[in-house]
N, CA, C and O of each residue as an XYZ file, in Angstrom:
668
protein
N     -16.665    -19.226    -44.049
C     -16.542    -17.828    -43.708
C     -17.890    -17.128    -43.822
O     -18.231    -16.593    -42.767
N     -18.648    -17.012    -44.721
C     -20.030    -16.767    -44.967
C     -21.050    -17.121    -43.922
O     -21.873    -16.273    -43.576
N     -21.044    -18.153    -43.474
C     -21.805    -19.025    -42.619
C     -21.227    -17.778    -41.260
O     -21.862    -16.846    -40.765
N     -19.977    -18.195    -41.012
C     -19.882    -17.320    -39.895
C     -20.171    -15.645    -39.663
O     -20.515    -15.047    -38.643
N     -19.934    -15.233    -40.803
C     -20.631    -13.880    -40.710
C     -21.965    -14.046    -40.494
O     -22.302    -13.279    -39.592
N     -22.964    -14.745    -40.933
C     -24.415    -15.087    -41.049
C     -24.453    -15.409    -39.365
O     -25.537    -15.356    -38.784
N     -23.809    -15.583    -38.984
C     -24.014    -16.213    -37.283
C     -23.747    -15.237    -36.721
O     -24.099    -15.122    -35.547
N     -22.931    -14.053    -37.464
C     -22.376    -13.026    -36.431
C     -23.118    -12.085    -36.647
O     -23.068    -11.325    -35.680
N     -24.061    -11.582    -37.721
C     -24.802    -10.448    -37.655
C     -25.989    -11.014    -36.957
O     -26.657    -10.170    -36.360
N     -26.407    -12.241    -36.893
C     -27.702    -12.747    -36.363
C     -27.488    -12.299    -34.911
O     -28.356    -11.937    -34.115
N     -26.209    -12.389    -34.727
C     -26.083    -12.466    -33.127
C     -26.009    -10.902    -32.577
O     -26.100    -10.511    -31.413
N     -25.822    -10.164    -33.749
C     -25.521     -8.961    -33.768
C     -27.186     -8.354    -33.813
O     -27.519     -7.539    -32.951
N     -27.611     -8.546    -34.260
C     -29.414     -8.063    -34.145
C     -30.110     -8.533    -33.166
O     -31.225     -8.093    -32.887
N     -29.467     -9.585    -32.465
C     -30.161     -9.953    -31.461
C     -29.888     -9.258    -29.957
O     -30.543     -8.841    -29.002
N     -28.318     -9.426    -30.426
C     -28.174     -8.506    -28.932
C     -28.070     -6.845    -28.731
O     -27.705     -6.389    -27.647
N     -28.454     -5.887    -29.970
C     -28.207     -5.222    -29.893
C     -29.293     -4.524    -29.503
O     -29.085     -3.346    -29.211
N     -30.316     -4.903    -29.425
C     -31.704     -4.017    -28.400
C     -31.499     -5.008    -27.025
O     -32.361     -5.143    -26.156
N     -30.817     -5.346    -27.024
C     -30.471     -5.527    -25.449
C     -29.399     -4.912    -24.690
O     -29.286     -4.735    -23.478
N     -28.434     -4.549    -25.919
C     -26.978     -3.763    -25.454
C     -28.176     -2.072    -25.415
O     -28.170     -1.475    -24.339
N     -28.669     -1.742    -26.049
C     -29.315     -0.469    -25.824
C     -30.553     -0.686    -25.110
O     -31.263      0.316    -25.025
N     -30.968     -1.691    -24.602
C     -31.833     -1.397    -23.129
C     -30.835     -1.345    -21.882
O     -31.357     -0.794    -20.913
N     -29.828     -1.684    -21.719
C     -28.668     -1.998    -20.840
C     -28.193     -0.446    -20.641
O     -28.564      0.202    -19.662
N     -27.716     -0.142    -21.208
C     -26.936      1.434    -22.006
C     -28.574      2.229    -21.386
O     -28.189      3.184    -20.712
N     -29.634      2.212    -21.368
C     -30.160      3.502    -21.183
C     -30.927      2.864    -19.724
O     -31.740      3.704    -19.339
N     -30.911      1.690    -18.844
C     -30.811      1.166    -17.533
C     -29.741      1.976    -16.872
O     -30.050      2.822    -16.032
N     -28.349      1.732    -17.251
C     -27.247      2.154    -16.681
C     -27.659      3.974    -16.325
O     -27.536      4.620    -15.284
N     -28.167      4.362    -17.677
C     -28.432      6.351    -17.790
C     -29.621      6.422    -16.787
O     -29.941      7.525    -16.342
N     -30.287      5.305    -16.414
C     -31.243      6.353    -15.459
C     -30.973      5.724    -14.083
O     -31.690      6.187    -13.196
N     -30.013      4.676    -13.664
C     -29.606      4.762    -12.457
C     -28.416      5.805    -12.155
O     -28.316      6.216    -10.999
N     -27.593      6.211    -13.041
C     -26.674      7.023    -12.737
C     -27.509      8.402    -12.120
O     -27.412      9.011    -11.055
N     -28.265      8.554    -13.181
C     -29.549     10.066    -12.962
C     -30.175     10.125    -11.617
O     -30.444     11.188    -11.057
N     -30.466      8.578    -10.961
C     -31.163      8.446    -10.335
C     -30.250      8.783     -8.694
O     -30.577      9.504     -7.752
N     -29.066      7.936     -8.898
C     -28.229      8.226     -8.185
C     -27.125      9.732     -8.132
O     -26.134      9.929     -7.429
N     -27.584     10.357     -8.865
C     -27.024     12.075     -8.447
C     -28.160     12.579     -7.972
O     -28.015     13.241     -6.944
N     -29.275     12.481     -8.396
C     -30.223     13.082     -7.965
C     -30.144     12.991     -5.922
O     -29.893     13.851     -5.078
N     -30.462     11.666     -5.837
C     -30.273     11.272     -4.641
C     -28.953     12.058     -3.242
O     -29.044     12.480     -2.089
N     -27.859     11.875     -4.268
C     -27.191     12.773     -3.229
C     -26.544     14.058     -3.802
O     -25.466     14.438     -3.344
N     -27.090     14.652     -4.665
C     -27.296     15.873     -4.911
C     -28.360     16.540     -4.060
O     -28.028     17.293     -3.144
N     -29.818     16.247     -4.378
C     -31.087     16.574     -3.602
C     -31.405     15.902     -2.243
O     -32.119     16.532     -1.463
N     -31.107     15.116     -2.015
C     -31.487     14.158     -0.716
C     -30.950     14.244     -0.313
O     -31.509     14.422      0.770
N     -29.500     14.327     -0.055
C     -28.314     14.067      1.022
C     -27.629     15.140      1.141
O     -27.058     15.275      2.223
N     -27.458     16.203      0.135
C     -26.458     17.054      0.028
C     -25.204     16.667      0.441
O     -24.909     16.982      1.594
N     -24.480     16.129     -0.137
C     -23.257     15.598      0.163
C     -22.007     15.937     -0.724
O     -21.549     14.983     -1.353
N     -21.562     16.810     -0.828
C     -20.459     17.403     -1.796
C     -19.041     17.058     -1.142
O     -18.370     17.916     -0.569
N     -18.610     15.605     -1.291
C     -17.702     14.947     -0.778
C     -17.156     14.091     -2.026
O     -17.640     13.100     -2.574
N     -16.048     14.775     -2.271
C     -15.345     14.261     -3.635
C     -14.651     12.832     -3.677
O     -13.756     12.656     -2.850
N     -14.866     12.106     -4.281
C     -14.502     10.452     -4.226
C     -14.255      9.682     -5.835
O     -14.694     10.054     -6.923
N     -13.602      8.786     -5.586
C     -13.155      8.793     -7.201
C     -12.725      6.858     -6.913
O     -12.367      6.185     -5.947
N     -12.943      6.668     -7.969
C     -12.803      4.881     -8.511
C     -11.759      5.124     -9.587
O     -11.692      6.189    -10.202
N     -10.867      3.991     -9.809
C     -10.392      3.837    -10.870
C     -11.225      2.898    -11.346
O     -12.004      2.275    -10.624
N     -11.075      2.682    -13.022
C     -11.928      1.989    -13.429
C     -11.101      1.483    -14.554
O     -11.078      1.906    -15.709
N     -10.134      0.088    -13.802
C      -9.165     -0.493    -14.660
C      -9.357     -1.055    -15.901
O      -8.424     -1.294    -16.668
N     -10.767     -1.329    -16.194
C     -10.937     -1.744    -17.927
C     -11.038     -0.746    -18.714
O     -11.595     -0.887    -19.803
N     -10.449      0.619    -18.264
C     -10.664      1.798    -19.585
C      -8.803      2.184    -19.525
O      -8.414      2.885    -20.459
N      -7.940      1.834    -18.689
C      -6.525      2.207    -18.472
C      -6.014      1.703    -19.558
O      -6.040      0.575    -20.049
N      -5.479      2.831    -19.909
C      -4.648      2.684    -21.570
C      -2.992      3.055    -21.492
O      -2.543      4.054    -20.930
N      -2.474      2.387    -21.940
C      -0.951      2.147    -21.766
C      -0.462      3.269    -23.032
O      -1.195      3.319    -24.020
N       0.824      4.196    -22.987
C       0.777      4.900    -24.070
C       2.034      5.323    -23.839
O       2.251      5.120    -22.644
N       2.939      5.785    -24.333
C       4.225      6.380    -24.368
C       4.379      7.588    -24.384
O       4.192      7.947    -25.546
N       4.600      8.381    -23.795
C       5.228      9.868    -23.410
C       5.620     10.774    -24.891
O       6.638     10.794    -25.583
N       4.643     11.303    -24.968
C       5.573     12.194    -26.094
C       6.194     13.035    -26.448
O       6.087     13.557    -27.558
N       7.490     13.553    -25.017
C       8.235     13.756    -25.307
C       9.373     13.259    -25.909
O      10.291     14.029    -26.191
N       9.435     12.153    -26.129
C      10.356     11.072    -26.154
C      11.097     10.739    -24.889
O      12.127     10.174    -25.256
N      11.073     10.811    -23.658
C      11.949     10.736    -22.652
C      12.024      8.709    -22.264
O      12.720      8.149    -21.418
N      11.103      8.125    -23.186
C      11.200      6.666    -22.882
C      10.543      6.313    -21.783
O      10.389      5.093    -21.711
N      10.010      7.044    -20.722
C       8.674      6.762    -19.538
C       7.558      5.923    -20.201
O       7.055      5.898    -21.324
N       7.453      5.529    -19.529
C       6.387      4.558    -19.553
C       4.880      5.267    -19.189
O       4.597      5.681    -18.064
N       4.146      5.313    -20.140
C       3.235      6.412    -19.748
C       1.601      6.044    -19.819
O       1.144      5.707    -20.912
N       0.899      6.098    -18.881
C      -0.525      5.926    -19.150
C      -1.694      6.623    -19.002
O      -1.585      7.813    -18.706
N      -2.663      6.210    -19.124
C      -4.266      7.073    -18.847
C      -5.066      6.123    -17.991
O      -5.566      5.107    -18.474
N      -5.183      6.436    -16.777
C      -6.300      6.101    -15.756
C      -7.383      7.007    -15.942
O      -7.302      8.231    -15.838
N      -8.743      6.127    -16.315
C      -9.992      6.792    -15.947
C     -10.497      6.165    -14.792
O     -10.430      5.005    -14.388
N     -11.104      7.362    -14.277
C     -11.469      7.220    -12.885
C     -13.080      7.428    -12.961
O     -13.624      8.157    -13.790
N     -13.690      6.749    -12.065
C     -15.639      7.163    -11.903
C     -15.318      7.757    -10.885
O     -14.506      7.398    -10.033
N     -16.233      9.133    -10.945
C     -16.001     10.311     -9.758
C     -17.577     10.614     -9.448
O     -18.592     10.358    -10.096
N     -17.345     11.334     -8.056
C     -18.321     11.705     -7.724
C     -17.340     13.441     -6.952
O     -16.766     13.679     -5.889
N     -17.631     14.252     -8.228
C     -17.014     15.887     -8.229
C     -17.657     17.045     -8.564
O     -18.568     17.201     -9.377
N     -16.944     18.082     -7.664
C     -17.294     19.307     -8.763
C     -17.232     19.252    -10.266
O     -16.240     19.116    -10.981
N     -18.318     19.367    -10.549
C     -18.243     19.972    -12.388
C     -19.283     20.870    -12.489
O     -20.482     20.650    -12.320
N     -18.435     22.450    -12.933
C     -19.230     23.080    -13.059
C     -19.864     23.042    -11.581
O     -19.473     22.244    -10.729
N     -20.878     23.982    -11.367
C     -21.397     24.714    -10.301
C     -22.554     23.540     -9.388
O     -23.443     23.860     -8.599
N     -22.143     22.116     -9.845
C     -22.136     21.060     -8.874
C     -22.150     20.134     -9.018
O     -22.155     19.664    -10.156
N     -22.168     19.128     -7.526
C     -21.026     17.741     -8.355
C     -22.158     17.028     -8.906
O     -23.371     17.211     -8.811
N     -21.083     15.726     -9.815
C     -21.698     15.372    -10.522
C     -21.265     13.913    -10.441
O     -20.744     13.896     -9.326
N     -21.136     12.447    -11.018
C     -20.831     11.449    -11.501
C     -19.986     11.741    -12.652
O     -20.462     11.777    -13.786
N     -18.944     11.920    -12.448
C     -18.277     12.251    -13.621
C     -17.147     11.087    -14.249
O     -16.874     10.220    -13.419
N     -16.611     10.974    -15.279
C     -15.738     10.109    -15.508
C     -14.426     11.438    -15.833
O     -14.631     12.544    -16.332
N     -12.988     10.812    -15.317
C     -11.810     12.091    -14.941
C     -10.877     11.185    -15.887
O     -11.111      9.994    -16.096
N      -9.740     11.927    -16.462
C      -8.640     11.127    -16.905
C      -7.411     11.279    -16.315
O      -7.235     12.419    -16.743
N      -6.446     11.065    -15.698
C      -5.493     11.192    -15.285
C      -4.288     10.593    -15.457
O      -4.208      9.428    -15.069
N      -2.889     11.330    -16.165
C      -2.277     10.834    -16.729
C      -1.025     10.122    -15.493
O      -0.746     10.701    -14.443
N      -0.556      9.099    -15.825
C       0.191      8.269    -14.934
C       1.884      8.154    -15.171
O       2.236      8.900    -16.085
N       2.514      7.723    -14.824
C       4.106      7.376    -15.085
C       4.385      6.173    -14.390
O       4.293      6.114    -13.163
N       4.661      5.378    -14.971
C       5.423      3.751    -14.388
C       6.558      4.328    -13.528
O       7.471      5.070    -13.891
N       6.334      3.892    -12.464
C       7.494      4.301    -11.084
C       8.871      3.493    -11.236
O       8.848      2.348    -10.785
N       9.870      3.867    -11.718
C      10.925      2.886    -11.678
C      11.597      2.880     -9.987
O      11.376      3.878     -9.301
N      12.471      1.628     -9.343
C      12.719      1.822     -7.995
C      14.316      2.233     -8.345
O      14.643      2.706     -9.433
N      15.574      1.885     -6.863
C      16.496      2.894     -7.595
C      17.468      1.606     -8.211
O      18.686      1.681     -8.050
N      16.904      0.498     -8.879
C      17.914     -0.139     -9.528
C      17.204      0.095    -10.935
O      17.614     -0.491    -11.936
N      15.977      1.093    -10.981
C      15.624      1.165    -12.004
C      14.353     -0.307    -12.725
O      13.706     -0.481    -13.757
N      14.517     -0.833    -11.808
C      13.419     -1.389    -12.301
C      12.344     -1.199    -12.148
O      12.146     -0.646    -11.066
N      11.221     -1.435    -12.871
C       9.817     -0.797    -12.924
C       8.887     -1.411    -11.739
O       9.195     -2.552    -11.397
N       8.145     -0.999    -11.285
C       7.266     -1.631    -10.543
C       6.288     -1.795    -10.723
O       6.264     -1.120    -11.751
N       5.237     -2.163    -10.625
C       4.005     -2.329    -10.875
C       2.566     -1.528    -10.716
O       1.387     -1.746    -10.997
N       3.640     -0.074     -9.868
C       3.290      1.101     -9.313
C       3.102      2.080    -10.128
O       4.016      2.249    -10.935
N       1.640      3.247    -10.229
C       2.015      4.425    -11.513
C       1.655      5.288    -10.224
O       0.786      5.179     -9.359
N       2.452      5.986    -10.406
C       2.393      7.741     -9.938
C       1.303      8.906    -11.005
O       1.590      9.399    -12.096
N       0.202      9.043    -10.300
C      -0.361     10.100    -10.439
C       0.040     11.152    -11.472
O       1.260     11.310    -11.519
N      -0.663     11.909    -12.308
C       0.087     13.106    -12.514
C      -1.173     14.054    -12.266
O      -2.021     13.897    -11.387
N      -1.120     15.086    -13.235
C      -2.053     16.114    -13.243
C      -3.337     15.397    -13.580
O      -3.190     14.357    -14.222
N      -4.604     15.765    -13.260
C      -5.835     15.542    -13.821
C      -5.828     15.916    -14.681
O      -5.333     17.037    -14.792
N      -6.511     15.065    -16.192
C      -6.662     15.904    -17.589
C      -7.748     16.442    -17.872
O      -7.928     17.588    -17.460
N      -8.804     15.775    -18.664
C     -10.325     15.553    -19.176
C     -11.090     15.620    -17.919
O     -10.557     14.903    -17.072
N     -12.120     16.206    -17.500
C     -13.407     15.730    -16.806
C     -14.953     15.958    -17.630
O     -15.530     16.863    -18.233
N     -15.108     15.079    -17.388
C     -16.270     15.074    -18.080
C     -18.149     14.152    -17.178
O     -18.264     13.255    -16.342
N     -19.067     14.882    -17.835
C     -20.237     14.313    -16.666
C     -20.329     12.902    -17.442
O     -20.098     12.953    -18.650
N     -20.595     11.836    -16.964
C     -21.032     10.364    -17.129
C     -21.864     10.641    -17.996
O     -21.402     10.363    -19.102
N     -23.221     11.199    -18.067
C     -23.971     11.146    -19.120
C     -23.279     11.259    -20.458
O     -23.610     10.460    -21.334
N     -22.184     12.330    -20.756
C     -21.743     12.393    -21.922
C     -20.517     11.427    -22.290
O     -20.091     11.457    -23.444
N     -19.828     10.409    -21.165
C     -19.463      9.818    -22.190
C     -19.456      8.729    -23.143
O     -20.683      8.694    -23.243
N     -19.083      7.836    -23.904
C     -19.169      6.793    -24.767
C     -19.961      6.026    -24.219
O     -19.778      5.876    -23.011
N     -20.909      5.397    -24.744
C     -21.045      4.232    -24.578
C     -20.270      3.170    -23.699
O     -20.402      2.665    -22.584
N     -19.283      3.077    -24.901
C     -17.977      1.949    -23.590
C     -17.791      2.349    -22.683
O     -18.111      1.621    -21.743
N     -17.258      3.532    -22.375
C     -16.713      4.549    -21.146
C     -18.011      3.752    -19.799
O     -17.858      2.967    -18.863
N     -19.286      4.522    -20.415
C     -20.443      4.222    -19.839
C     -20.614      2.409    -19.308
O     -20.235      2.232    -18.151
N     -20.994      1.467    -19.847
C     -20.655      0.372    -19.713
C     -19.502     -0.257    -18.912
O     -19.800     -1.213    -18.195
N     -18.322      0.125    -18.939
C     -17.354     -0.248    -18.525
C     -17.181      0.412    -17.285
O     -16.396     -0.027    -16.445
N     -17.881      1.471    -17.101
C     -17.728      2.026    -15.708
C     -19.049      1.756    -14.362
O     -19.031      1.796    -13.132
N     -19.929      1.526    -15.239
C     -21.065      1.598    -14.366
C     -20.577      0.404    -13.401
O     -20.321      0.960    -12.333
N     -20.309     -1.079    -13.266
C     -20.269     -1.624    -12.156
C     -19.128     -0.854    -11.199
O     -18.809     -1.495    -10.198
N     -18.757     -0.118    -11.305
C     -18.081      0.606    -10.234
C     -18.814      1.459     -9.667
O     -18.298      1.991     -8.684
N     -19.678      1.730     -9.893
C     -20.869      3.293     -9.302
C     -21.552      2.133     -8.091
O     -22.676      2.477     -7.726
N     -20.975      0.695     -7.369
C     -21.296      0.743     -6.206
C     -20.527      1.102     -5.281
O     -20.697      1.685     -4.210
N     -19.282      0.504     -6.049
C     -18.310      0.892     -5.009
C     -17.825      1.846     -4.447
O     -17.214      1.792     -3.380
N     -18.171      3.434     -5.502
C     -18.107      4.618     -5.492
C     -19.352      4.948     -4.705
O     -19.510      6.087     -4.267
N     -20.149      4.091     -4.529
C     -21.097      4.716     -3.521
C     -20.899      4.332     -2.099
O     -21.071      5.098     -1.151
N     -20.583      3.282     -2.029
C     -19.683      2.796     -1.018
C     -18.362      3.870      0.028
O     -18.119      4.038      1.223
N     -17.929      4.263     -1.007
C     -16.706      5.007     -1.036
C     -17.221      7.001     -0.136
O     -16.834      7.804      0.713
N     -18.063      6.823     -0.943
C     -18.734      7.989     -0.551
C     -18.982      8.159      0.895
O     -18.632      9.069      1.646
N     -19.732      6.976      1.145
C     -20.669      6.635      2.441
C     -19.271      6.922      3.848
O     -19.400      7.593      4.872
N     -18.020      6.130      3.373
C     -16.992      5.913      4.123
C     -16.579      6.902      4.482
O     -16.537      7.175      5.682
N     -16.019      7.983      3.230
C     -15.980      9.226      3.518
C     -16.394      9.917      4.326
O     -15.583     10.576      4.977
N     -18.001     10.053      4.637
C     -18.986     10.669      5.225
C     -18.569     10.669      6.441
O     -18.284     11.660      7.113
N     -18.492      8.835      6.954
C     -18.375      8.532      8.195
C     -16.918      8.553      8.509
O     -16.719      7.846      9.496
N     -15.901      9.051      8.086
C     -14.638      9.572      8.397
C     -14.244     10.897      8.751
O     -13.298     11.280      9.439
N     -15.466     11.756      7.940
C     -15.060     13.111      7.701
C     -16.412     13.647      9.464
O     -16.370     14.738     10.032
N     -17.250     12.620      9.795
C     -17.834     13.118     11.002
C     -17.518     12.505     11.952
O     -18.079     12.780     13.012
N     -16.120     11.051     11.904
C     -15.711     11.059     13.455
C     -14.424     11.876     13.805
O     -13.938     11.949     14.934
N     -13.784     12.674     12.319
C     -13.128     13.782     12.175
C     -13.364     15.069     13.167
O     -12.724     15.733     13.983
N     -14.314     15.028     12.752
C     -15.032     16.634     13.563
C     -15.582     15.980     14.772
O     -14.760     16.248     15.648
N     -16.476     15.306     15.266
C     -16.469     14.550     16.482
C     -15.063     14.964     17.630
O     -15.057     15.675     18.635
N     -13.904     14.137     16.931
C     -13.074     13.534     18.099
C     -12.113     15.556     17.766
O     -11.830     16.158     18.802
N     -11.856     16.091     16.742
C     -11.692     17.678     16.817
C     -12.102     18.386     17.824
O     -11.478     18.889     18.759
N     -13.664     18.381     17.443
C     -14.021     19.198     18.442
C     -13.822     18.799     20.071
O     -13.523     19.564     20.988
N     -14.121     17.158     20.136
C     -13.976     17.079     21.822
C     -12.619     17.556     22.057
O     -12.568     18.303     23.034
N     -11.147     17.302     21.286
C     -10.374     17.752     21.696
C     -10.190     19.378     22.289
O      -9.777     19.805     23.367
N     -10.851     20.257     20.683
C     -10.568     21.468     20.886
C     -11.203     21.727     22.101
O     -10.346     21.974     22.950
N     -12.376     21.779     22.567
C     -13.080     21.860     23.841
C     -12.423     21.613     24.721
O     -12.301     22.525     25.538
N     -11.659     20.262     25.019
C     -10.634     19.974     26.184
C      -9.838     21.044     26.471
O      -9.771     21.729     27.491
N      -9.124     21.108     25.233
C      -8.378     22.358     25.503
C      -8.472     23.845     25.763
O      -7.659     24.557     26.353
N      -9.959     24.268     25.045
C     -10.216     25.438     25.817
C     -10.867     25.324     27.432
O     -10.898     26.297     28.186
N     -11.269     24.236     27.729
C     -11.446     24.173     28.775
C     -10.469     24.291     29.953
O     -10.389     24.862     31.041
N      -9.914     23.629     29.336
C      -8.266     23.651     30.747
C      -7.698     25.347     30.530
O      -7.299     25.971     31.513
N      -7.715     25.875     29.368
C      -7.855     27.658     29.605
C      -8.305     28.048     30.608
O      -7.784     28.469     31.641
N      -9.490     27.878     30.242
C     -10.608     28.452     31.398
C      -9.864     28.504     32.656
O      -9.316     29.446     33.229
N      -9.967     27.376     32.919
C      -9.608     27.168     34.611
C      -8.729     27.866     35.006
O      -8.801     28.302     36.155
N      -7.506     28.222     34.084
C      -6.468     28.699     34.487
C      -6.449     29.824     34.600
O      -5.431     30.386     35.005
């Protein structure tokens, strides 16, 4: 038992200026990446990741017996007077179908907590950052949804005031 503690703090001093060069890598690509489409892109297009290694299973306390959880999500939102990388909490309910059995499905509820990425945990931090590609990803998609949106809008609306005209 001794021996193994002796192996575990060794291992523990060794990796722990590497867990905190990691941890402040992660803080200046996040920085680096608001900056970018905060200042560079202006892009205030709200998008959100779940980020299934922070989902916590928990029971309802009302007592109603629901099955109840916490999804954190990596966001890219309003906070405060502009968006940000934020991490969101949102509380969930296990969907039963109508024989009552559960599915594997959670229903949404209200948004709880938001908070900016810089401030939260460590873990939070860690556990979320490999998702800040996919959330950038996500973003990008958006972009190009929300301008063949207005694209194929407007040619319509135009069609249609056009055939006005004529008439």
């Amino acid at each position: 038992m001794t021996e193994d503690l002796k192996k575990a703090i060794e291992s523990l001093r060794e990796v722990s200026p590497k867990l905190n060069a990691a941890t402040d890598e992660a803080n200046r690509v996040v920085a680096l990446v608001e900056e970018f489409l905060n200042d560079e892109c202006s892009i205030g297009l709200p998008v959100e990741r779940e980020v299934p290694e922070l989902f916590e299973r928990v029971r309802d306390f009302d007592q109603t017996g629901e099955t109840m959880g916490r999804a954190i999500y990596l966001a890219y939102e309003r906070l405060g007077d502009k968006y940000r990388i934020v991490l969101k909490t949102v509380a969930q309910t296990l969907v039963a179908d109508e024989d009552d059995r559960y599915n594997p499905e959670w229903e949404d509820g209200e948004p709880g907590k938001k908070i900016a990425w810089p401030e939260a945990t460590r873990n939070q931090k860690l556990l979320s950052f490999p998702i800040l590609l996919d959330l950038l990803m996500g973003i990008a998609s958006q972009a190009n949804k929300c301008i063949k949106g207005v694209a194929e809008t407007t040619e319509a609306v135009e069609k249609i005031l056009g055939a006005l005209k004529a008439e």
